[in-house]
C-alpha distance (Angstrom), angle and dihedral (degrees) to the residues before:
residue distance angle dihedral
X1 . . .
X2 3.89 . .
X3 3.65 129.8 .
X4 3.29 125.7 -141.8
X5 3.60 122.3 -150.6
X6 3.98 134.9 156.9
X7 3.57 132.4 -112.9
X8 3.77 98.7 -92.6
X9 3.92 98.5 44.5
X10 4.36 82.6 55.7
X11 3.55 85.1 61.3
X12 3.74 102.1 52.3
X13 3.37 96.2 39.2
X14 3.81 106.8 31.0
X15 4.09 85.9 128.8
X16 3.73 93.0 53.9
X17 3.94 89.3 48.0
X18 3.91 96.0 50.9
X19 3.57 85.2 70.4
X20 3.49 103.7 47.6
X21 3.58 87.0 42.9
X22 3.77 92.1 64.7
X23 3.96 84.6 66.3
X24 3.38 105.5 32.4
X25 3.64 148.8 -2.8
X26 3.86 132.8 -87.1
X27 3.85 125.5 -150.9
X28 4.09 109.3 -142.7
X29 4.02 107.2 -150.6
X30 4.10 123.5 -171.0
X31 3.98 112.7 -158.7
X32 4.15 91.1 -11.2
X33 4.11 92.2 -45.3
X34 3.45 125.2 109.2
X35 3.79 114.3 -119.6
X36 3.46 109.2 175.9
X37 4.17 143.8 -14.9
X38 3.73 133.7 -129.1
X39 3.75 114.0 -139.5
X40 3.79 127.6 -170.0
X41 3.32 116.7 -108.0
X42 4.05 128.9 -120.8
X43 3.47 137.9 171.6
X44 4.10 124.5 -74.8
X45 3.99 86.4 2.3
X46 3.61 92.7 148.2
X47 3.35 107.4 99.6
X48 4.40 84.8 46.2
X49 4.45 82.3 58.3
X50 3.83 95.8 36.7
X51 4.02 86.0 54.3
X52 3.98 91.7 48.8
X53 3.75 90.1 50.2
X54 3.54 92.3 52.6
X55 3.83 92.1 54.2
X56 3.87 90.5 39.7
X57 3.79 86.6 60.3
X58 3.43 99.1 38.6
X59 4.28 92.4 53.8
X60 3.54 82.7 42.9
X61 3.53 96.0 57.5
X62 3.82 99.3 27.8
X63 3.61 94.8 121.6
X64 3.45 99.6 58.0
X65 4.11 87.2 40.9
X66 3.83 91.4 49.2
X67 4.11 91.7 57.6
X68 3.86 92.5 37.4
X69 3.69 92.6 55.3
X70 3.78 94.8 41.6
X71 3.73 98.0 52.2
X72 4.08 82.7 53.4
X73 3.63 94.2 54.5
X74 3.56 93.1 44.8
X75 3.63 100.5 48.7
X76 3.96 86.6 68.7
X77 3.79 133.7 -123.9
X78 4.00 111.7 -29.1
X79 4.43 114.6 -125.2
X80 4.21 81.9 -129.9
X81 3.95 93.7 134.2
X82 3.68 118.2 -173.5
């Protein structure tokens, strides 16, 4: 189960939270938000953080993807043939 804790009880208690860390995860809030999560770690779980950036950014940015994308499909098919 997560824990949820703000910003300033992660700093007076960072200790503490390493441990529970290692067996689960903790969701850091600022002003009732959450700002960020602590994960526990594993072995070769790169490509398991690589593939949460890449949906981080992409939510992040899905504005700006949305309008690219649609002004692709909308100008039609391209005469590119292969």
């Amino acid at each position: 189960m997560a824990k949820i804790i703000t910003t300033s009880q992660l700093q007076k208690t960072i200790g503490q939270l390493l441990s529970y860390v290692s067996q689960s995860w903790v969701v850091v809030t600022k002003k009732g938000r959450p700002t960020a999560i602590m994960l526990p770690y594993f072995d070769d779980n790169e490509s398991a953080v690589a593939d949460y950036l890449e949906e981080y950014e992409m939510d992040k940015n899905r504005v700006v993807l949305q309008t690219r994308f649609k002004e692709s499909v909308d100008s039609g098919l391209s005469d590119l043939v292969i």
